[in-house]
C-alpha positions in Angstrom: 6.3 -20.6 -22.0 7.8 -16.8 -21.2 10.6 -17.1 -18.8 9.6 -15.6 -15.5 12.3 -12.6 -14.2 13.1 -14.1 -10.9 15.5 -11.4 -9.9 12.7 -9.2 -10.0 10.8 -11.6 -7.4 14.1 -11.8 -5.7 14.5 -8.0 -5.5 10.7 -8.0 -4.3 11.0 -10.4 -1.5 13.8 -8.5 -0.4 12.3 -4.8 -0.1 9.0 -6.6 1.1 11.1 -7.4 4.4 12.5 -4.1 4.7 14.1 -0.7 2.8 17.2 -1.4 1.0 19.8 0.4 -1.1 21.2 -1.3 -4.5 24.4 -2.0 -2.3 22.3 -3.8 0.4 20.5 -5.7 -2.4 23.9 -6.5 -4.1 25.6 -7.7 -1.2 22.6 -10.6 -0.5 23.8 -12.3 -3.4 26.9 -12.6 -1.5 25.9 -13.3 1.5 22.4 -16.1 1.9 21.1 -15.3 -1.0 24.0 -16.3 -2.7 24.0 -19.6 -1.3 21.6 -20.5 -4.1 21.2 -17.8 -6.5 22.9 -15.2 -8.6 23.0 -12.1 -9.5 25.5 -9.4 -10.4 25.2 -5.2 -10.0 24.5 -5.1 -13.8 21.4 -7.1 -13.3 20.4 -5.3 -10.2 20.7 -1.6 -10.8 18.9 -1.5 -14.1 15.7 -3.6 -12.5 15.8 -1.2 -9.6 15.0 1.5 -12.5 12.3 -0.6 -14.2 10.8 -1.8 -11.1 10.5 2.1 -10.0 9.2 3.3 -13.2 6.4 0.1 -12.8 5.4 1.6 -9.5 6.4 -1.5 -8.2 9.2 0.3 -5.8 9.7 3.3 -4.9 12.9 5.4 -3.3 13.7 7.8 -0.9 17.6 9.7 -1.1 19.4 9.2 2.0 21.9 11.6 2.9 25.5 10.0 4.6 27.8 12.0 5.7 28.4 15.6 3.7 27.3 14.8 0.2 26.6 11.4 -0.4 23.0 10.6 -1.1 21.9 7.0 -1.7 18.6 6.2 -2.7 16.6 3.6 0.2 14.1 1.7 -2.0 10.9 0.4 -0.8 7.8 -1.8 -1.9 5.0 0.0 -3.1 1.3 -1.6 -2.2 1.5 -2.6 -6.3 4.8 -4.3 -5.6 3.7 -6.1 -2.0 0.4 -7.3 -3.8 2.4 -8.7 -7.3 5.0 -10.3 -5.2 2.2 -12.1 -2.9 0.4 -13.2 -6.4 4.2 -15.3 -7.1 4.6 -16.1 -3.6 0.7 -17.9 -4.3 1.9 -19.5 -8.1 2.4 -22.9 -7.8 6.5 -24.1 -9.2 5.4 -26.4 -11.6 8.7 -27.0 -13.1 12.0 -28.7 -11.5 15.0 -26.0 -13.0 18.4 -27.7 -13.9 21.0 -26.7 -12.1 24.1 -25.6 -13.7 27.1 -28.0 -12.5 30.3 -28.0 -14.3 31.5 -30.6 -12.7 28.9 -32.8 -13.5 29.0 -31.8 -17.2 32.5 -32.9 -17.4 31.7 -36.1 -15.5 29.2 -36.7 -18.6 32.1 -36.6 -21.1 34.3 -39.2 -19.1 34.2 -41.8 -21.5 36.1 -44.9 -19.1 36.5 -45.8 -15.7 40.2 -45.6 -15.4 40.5 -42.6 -17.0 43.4 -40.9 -14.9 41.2 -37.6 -14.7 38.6 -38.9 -12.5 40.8 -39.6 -9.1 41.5 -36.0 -9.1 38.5 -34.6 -10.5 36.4 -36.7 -7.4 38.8 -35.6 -5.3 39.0 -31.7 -5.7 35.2 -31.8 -5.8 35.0 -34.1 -2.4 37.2 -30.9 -0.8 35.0 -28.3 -2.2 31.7 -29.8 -1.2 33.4 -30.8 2.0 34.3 -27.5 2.9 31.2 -25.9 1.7 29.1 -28.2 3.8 31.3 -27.1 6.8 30.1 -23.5 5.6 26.6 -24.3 5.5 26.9 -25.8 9.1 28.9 -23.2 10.4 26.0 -20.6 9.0 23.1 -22.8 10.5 25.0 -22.5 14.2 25.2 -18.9 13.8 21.8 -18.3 12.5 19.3 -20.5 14.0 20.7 -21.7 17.1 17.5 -21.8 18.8 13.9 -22.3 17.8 13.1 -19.0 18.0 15.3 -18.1 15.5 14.4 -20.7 13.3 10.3 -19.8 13.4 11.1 -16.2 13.1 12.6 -16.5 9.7 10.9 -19.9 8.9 11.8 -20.3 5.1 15.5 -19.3 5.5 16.2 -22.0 8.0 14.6 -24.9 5.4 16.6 -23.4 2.9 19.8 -23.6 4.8 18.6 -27.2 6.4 18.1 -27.9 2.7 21.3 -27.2 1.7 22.7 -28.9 4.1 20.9 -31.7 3.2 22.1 -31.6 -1.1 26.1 -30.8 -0.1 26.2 -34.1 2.7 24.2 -35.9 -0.1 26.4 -34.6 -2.4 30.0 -35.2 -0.4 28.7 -39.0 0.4 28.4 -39.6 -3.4 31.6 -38.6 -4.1 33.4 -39.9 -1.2 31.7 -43.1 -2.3 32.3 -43.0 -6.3 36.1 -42.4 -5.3 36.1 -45.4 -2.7 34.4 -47.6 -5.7 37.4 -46.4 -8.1 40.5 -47.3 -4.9 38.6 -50.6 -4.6 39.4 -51.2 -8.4 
């Protein structure tokens, strides 16, 4: 089966909400976005072309300042009605996540071995702090319901999230309990 450009839903999703410039798109993927996906300005800017010359976006040049223009893209109808038909797709496939940690982990051949105390522990701080992130973003975001129902899908991914990094930080604070014990 053809793999599926999700950056292009991604892109989609976010000019369906409202006109962006390649800037505003990039700087998603730093901010929520980012929180589960990437995407860097050599992916972006060359979609924005082909999803222009689809007809599935379209631009308008901004003027800021003197000279500088920047283009304000937009969804076309083609580009709302092909990002509702993925929205309606079912996922019928779970996508491995990418974890270095956990692919080192794999090669750890014994339970003493003096790598693990620090490798637990440097990973127990990162998820630690990241949780703390996640939380901190949650208070700022969604502090009420309203908030929450207004942008429904962001606040279960961020309550999500939440969810895999405490997951997460438990089973390591736990693994590296299990190792002191011993």
């Amino acid at each position: 089966m053809a793999q599926k450009n999700k950056l292009k839903y991604i892109i989609l999703g976010l000019l369906g909400e409202r006109a962006l410039t390649g800037y505003d798109i990039a700087k998603a993927f730093t901010a929520d976005i980012g929180e589960f996906w990437s995407a860097n300005h050599s992916q972006i800017y060359p979609l924005l072309k082909r999803l222009e010359t689809a007809g599935l976006i379209t631009h308008q040049l901004q003027v800021s300042g003197e000279k500088l223009e920047k283009k304000v893209y937009s969804l076309t109808a083609a580009g709302q009605a092909q990002l509702q038909d993925w929205l309606h797709e079912p996922t019928r496939e779970l996508t491995a996540s990418k974890d270095e940690f956990i692919l080192k982990l794999y090669f750890v051949q014994n339970a003493n071995d003096p790598l693990l105390p620090p490798m637990l522990t440097e990973q127990l701080n990162l998820h630690q702090a990241k949780l703390a992130h996640l939380k901190q973003q949650m208070a700022r975001k969604f502090s009420d319901q309203a908030s929450q129902i207004a942008n429904y899908g962001h606040f279960l991914i961020l309550q999500h999230a939440i969810e895999r990094e405490q997951g997460y930080a438990d089973w390591l604070a736990q693994t590296l309990a299990q190792k002191n014990e011993h």
